[in-house]
Each structure stands twice: as C-alpha cells, then as structure tokens.
C-alpha positions as semicolon CSV with decimal commas, in nm:
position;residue;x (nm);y (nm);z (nm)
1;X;0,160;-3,306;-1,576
2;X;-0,051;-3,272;-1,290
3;X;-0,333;-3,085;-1,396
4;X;-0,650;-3,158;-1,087
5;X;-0,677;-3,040;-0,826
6;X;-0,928;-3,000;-0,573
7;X;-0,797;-2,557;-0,515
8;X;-0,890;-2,491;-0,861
9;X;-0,796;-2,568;-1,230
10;X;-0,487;-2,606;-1,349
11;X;-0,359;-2,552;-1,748
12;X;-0,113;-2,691;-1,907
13;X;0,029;-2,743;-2,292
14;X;0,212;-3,047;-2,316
15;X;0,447;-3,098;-2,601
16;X;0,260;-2,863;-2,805
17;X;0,385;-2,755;-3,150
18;X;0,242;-2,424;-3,394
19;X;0,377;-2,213;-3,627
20;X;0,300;-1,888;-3,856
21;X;0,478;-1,930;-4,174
22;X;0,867;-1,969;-4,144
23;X;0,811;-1,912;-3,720
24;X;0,779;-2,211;-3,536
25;X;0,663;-2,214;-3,173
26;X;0,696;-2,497;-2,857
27;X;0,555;-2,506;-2,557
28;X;0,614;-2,739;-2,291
29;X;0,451;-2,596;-2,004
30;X;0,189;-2,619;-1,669
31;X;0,025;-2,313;-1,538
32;X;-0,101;-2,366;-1,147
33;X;-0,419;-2,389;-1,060
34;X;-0,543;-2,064;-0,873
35;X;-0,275;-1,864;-0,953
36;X;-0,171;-1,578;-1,145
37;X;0,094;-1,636;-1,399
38;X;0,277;-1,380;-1,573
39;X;0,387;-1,423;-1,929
40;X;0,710;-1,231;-2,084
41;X;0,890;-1,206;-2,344
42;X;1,030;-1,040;-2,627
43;X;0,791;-0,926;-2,905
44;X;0,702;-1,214;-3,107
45;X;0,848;-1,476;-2,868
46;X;0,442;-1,616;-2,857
47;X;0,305;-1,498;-2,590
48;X;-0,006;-1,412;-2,731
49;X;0,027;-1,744;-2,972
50;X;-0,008;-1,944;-2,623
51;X;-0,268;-1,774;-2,457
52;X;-0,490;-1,823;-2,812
53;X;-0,357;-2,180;-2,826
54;X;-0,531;-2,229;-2,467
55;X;-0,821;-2,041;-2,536
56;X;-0,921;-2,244;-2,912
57;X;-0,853;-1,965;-3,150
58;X;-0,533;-2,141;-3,261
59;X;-0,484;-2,488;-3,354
60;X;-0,185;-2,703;-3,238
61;X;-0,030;-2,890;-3,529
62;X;0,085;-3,130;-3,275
63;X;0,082;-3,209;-2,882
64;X;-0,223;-3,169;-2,626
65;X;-0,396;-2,826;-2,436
66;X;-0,497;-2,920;-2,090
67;X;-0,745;-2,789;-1,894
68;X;-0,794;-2,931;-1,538
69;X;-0,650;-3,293;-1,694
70;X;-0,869;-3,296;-1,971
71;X;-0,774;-3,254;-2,371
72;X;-0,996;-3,017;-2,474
73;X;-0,818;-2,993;-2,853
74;X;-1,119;-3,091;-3,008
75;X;-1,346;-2,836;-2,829
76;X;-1,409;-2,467;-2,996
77;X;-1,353;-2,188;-2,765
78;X;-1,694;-2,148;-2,649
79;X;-1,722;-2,496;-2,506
80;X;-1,357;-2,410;-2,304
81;X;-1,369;-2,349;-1,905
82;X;-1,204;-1,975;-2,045
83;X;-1,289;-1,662;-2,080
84;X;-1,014;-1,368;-2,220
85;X;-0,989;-1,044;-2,198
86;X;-0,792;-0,839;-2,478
87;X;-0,652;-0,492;-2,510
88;X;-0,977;-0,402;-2,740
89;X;-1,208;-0,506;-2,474
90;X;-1,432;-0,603;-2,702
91;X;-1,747;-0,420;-2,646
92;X;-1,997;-0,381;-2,889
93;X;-2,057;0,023;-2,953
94;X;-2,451;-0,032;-3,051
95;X;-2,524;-0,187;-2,708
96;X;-2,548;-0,084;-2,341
97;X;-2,318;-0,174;-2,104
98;X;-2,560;-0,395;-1,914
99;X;-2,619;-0,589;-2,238
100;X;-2,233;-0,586;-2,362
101;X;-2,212;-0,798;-2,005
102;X;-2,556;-1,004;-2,067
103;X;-2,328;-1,155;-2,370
104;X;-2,140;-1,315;-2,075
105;X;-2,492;-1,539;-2,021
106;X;-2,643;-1,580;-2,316
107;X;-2,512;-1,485;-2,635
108;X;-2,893;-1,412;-2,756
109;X;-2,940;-1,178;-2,449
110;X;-3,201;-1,399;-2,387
111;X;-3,187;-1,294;-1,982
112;X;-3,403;-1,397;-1,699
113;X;-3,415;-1,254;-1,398
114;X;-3,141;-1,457;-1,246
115;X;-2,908;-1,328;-1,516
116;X;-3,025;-0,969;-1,437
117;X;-2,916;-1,011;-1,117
118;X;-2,589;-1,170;-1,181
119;X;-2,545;-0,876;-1,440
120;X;-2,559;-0,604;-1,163
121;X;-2,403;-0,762;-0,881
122;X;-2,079;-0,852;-1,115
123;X;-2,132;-0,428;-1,235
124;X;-2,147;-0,325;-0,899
125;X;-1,815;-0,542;-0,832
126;X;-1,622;-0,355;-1,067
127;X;-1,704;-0,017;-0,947
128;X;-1,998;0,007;-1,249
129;X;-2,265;0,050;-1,057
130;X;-2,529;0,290;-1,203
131;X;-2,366;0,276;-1,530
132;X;-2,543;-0,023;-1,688
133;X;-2,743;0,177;-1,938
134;X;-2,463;0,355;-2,051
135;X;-2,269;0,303;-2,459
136;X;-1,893;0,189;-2,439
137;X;-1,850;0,564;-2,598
138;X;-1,980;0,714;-2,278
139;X;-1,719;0,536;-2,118
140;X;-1,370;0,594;-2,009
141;X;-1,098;0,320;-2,097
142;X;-1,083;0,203;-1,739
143;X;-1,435;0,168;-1,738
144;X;-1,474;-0,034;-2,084
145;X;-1,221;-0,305;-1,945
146;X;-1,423;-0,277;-1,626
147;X;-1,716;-0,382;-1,832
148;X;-1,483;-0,659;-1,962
149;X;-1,424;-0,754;-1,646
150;X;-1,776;-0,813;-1,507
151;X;-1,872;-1,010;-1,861
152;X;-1,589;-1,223;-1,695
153;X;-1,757;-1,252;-1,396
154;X;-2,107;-1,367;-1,513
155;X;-1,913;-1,600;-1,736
156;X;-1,782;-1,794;-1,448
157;X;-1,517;-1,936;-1,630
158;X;-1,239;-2,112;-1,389
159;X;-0,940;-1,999;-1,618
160;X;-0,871;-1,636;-1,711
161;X;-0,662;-1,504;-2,024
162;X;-0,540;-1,138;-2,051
163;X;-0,369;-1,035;-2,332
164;X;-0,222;-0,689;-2,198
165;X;-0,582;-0,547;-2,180
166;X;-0,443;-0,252;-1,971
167;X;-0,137;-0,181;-2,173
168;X;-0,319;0,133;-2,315
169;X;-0,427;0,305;-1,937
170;X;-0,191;0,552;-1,757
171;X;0,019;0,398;-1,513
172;X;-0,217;0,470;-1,188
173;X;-0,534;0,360;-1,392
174;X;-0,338;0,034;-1,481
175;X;-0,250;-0,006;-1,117
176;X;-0,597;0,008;-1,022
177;X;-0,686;-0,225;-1,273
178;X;-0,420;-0,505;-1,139
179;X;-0,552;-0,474;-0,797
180;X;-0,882;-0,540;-0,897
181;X;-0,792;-0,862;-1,133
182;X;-0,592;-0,961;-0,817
183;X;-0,897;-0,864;-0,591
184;X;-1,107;-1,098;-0,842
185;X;-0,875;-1,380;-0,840
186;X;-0,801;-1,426;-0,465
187;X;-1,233;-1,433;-0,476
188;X;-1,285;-1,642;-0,741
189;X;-0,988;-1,881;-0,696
190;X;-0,962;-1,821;-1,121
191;X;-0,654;-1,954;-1,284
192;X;-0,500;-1,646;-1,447
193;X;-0,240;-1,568;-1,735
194;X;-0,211;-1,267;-1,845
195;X;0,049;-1,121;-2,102
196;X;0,280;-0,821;-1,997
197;X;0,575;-0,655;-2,151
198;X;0,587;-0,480;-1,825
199;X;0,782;-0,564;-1,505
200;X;0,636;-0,387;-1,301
201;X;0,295;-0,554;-1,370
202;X;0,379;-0,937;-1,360
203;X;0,643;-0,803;-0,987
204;X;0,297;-0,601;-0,883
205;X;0,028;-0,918;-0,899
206;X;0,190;-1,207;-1,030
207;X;0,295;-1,550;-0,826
208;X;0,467;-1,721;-1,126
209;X;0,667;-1,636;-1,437
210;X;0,676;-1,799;-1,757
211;X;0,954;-1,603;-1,977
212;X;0,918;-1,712;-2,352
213;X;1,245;-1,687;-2,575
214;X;1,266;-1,739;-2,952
215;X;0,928;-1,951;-2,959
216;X;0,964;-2,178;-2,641
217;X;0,918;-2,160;-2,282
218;X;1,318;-2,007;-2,150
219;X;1,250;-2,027;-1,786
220;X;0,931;-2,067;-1,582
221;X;0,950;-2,019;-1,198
222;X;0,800;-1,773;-0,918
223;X;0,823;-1,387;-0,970
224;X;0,976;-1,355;-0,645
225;X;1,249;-1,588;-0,763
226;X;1,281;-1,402;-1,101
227;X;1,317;-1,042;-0,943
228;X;1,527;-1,152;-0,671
229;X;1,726;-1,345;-0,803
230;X;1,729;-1,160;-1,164
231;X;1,582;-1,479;-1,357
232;X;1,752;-1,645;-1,616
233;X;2,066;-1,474;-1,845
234;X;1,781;-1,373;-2,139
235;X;1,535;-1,243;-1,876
236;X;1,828;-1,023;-1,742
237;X;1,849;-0,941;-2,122
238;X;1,491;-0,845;-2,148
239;X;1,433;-0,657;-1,871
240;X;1,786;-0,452;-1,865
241;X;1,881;-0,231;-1,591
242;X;1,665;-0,059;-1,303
243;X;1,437;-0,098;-1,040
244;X;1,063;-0,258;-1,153
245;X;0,773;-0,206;-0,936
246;X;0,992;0,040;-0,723
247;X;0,687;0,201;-0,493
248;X;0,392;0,035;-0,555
249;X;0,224;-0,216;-0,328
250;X;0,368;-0,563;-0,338
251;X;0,034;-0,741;-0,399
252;X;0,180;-1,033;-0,529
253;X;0,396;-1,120;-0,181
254;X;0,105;-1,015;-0,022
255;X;-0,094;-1,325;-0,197
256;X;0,174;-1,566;-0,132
C-alpha cells in the first residue's frame, strides 16, 4: 500500500482481521489521501467496526492500521492523526459551546490566548459565530454538529471519521451540512470517511466508494463509477431501484 504522500495523508487497513462474537470482519483496504470516501453497506456489514478500527477504539486481532505509512496499532486514539465525529455529537450539556470546542485543544481547557482565537475563528467557520456562550440545549441539531465540527477544526487532525453524524437532520439541513464538510475538506486537504446508508449523500460529496458486504470490503472504486455504472451486483442489491441525488448539486463532480 502506498500510504505518503506529499497532498495529504492517506489510510489504509492492511490484512486486518476483528470480530464480535460469532461475526467476523476483514478488511483489506486504502483510503486516498485528501479525499472523501464514502462507506456503504448493509446494516452490520462493519462499517462503523472500520471507522473505530482506524480511529483506536477497536483492536485488530490481526493485520496492521495505517496512517500516512505508519502502524499506529500500538497507539490509543488520542495519540492518532484522527478526529471523529458521531451521530451523538458528543457535546457535553454542563458546558458552553466555546468550551465543548476548547476540548478540541486541551482536554483540561487549559486555553491561552492562541487557543481562544483558534476557538472563534473555527466558530465563526461553521456559521457559530456569536453563539460561543451558548449550552448544547440552546442549540438546534444542526448547530450541535456544527459545534462538532469546529472541535474538528481546532483539532487539526489530517484524517476525518464520520459515523452518519447527520443521519438524524431533515434532508435540507443534512444538505447543508455535506456542503460544509465538503467546504472543510477541499480547505483543509483532510482525509475523510464518513459512513452513510444514504445514496444520495456519498453521490452528493463523495470521490470514492468503499461498499462493505457480509464483513469485507465487496467493491471499492469512485462514486462516479458506482452511480454510473450501477457498482457491483450487491451494490445494485443495496441500493434497489430509483434515482439518488436526483436535484441536488453535484458537489462531488464538482471536486473532481
């Protein structure tokens, strides 16, 4: 696998073997660098097993994570080039917004000025501006993953993991909220995976496809190839009949 590159930082599982219980996972796979991936697949096919493999808070019982040609098995998530964003957002409800995104720098909150400043700028980003004293109650679910978003920012983590953190917003919110991880990425050069049962999403922002199937990788090429050209026989499967993505802005051709 071919995992440096000077355009960003490429991931990659090689050979990599887990399993819960009687379920057994493998995943052979390499994610480009600077690009957004989309990951599909039928429920419990592993596509939130990989993205936790890659991010530390799974352990491979054999084979090697990669991140930008390095093993970084023996490293806990906190010490990985990573950040993730999940569908809970994560927020803690006692704290303001400004300091749910202060965790980004310094888990103690122990912030200098120079992490103030990163604070608002990434806010102000995400459309948050003005909002930094604010409780994650006081917010609307848009605007909590917003707030998950800029803790991503200050992080300044090369690789990005979402695990469907927009499956819960109304179809225009989630649109929104694409655009602006797509916005992100083309600015940040990020490496990004994110997890979708939707079409529409990975045909919307993604560049790649990985399509999991019973535990393993099925078929991995670009979304333009897998929507064109209807992907493999189980993507066909998965996806069944009708258009996907039918009126929204092509941002991922757009990218290309």
């Amino acid at each position: 696998m071919m995992l440096n590159s000077e355009n960003g930082t490429a991931v990659g599982l090689e050979k990599v073997s887990f399993s819960y219980g009687e379920a057994p996972f493998l995943f052979d796979v390499e994610f480009a660098a600077s690009k957004i991936t989309a990951i599909m697949g039928p429920s419990g096919s592993g596509k939130s097993t990989l993205l936790n493999l890659v991010a530390g808070f799974e352990t491979p019982r054999s084979g090697r994570v990669l991140i930008g040609g390095g093993d970084v098995g023996g490293k806990p998530p906190s010490a990985r080039p990573v950040s993730m964003v999940f569908q809970e957002n994560n927020l803690f409800a006692h704290l303001s917004v400004e300091r749910n995104v202060g965790l980004g720098r310094s888990p103690s909150l122990r912030l200098t000025e120079a992490d103030h400043a990163a604070i608002a700028g990434a806010l102000k980003r995400v459309g948050l501006a003005g909002k930094q004293r604010r409780l994650p109650r006081e917010l609307s679910g848009g605007e909590r993953q917003r707030v998950a978003l800029a803790r991503v920012l200050v992080r300044d983590r090369p690789v990005l993991l979402l695990d469907e953190p927009f499956a819960s917003l109304g179809p225009a919110l989630r649109d929104d909220m694409l655009d602006l991880v797509a916005d992100l990425q083309a600015e940040r050069r990020m490496t990004v995976l994110f997890v979708t049962h939707q079409p529409e999403d990975a045909h919307r922002i993604g560049q790649d496809m990985v399509f999991l199937d019973n535990g393993t990788v099925a078929a991995t090429g670009t979304v333009a190839d897998f929507f064109t050209k209807a992907g493999p026989e189980a993507f066909r499967r998965y996806i069944g009949a009708g258009p996907f993505g039918a009126g929204s802005r092509d941002v991922a051709r757009k990218r290309t």
